[in-house]
N, C-alpha and C positions, 0 to 999 in steps of 0.2 A: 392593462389588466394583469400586467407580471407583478403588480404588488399584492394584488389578492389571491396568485395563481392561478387566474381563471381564464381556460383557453378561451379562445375565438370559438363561438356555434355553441357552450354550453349553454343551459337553457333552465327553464323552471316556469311553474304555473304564477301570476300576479293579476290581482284585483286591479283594475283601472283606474276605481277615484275611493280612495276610501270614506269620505264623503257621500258616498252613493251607495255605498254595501254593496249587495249581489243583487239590486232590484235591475229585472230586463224587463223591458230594454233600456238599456240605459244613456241619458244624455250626456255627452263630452263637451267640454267647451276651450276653444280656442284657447290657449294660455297656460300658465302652467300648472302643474299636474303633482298630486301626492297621491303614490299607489303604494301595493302591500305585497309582499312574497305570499302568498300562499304555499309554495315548497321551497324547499332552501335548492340557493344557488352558490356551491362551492361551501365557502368557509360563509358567506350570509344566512342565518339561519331564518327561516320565517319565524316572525312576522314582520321582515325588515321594511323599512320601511324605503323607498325608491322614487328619489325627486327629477321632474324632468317638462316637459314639454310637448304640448300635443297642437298638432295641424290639423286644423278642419275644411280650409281649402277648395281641397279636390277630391275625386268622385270616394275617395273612402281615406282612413282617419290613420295619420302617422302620429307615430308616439317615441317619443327618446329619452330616456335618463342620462342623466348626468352622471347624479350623487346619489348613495345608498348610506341609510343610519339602520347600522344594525341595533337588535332591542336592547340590546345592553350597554349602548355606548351614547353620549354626546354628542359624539364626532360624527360629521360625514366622512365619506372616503368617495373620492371621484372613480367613477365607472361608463362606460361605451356601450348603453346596451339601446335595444330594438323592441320593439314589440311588434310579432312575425302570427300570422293565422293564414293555413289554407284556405281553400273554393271561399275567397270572396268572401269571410266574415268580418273586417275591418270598413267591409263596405256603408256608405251614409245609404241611411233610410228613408224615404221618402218622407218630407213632413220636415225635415230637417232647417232648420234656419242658420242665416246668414251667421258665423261666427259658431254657431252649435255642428255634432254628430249624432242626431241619433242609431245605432248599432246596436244590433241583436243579444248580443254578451257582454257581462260585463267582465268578463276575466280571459285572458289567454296566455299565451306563449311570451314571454320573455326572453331573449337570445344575447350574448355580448357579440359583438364587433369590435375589429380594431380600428373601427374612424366612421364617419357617415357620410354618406354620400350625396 
């Protein structure tokens, strides 16, 4: 993240699927994933746009970017980030099927890392 300057723990608000707007609850589904900054992180400004990957698995729903295309550009630029919510909002909702999450929100917290674990 030293090429965009952005420490480890910054953070910013992002829509989950932009495919799905801000309808909640909203269904996630195993596989990859096109989300949107809602607040700029760093030199990203929203409404960047943030490609990556989501886990439906287990009892609540991981998500990772990769790559971020900011709105003015062609290019992706590789990035390490997370998508982090307290008290148990990434949790799966009951009802939920095999391969799907459904989850109360459709927007949260964004965070970079330097690696995932």
């Amino acid at each position: 993240m030293r090429y965009l300057r952005l420490p480890v723990g910054a953070g910013a608000l992002v829509e989950f699927d932009v495919n799905q707007g801000d309808a909640e609850p909203t269904t996630l589904y195993e596989g990859r994933v096109e989300s949107m900054l809602l607040s700029d992180l760093g030199p990203l400004d929203s409404p960047t746009r943030l490609y990556g990957y989501v886990w439906t698995s287990g009892p609540q729903v991981v998500i990772r970017y990769y790559e971020a295309r900011p709105p003015d550009s062609a290019a992706r630029v590789p990035i390490c980030a997370v998508v982090r919510m307290a008290q148990g909002q990434m949790l799966k909702l009951s009802g939920s099927l095999p391969g799907t999450a459904v989850i109360k929100y459709s927007r949260g917290g964004v965070f970079i890392v330097d690696k995932f674990l």
